[in-house]
N, C-alpha and C positions, 0 to 999 in steps of 0.2 A: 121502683127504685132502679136506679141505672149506677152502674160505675165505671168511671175510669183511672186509666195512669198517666201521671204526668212528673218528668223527674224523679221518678223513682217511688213516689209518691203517689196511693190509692186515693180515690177519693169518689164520694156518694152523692148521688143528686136521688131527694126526696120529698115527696108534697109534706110541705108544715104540717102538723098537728091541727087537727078541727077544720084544714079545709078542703080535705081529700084531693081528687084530682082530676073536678069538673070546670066550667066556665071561671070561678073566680079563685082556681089556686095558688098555691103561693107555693116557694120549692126555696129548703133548706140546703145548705153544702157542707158536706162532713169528709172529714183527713182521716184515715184508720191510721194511727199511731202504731212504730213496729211493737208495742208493746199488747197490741190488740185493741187499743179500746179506742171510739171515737170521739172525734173532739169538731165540734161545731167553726166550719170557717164563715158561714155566713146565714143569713137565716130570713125568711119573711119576701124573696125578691121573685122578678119575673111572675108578677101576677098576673094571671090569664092568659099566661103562655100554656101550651101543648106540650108534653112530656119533653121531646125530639129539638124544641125550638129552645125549653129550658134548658137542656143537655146541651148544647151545643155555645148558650150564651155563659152558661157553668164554665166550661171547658174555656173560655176566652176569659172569666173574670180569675180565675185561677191562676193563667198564665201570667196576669197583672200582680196579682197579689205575690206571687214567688216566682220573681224571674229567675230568668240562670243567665249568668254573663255580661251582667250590667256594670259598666266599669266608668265612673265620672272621674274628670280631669280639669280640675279647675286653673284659671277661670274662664270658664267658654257659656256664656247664657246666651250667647247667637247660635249654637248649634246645640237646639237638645234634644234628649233621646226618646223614643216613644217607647211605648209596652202596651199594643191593646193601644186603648184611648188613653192611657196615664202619659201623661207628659211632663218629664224630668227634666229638671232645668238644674246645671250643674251649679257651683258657690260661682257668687259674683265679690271675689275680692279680687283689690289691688297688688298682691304680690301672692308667691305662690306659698302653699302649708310645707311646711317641712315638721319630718315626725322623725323622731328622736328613738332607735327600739331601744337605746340602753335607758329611756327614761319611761316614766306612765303618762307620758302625755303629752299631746302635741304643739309645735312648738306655732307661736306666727313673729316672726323675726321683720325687723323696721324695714 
């Protein structure tokens, strides 16, 4: 079991259950809640990876799953943002959102 921090946020790389951590293991990813307990962010991947190779592919699927500072501005689907291999394509509409704070909800005006 390895950990690290990311955002402020702990987190555990560990071989799944039932396949230890020979030729064909598999490695869970676990978030330690500030409340103490873990909460499963992904489970079953990088099978037949090496501790070090898992750790490392953890640390990158992480950084996808909870970016920090991802800000889309529509509409632009010619320039989109990457995270890791995740590619964000911002809204492809014709006129821009306008949001309302005095209302619960966003407006799309003609």
């Amino acid at each position: 079991m390895t950990s690290f921090r990311y955002n402020d946020m702990d987190f555990t790389v560990e071989p799944a259950p039932a396949t230890g951590q020979g030729a064909g293991a598999r490695w869970d990813i676990f978030r330690k809640t500030p409340q103490g307990a873990a909460v499963c962010v992904a489970a079953g991947l990088f099978a037949g990876l090496a501790q070090d190779t898992a750790e490392s592919r953890a640390r990158a699927l992480v950084c996808s799953i909870f970016p920090v500072g991802i800000k889309l501005i529509g509409p632009d689907t010619t320039h989109p943002s990457w995270v890791g291999d995740l590619k964000i394509i911002g809204p492809d509409v014709g006129h821009p959102n306008f949001i309302y704070w005095e209302k619960d909800s966003a407006s799309f005006p003609a």
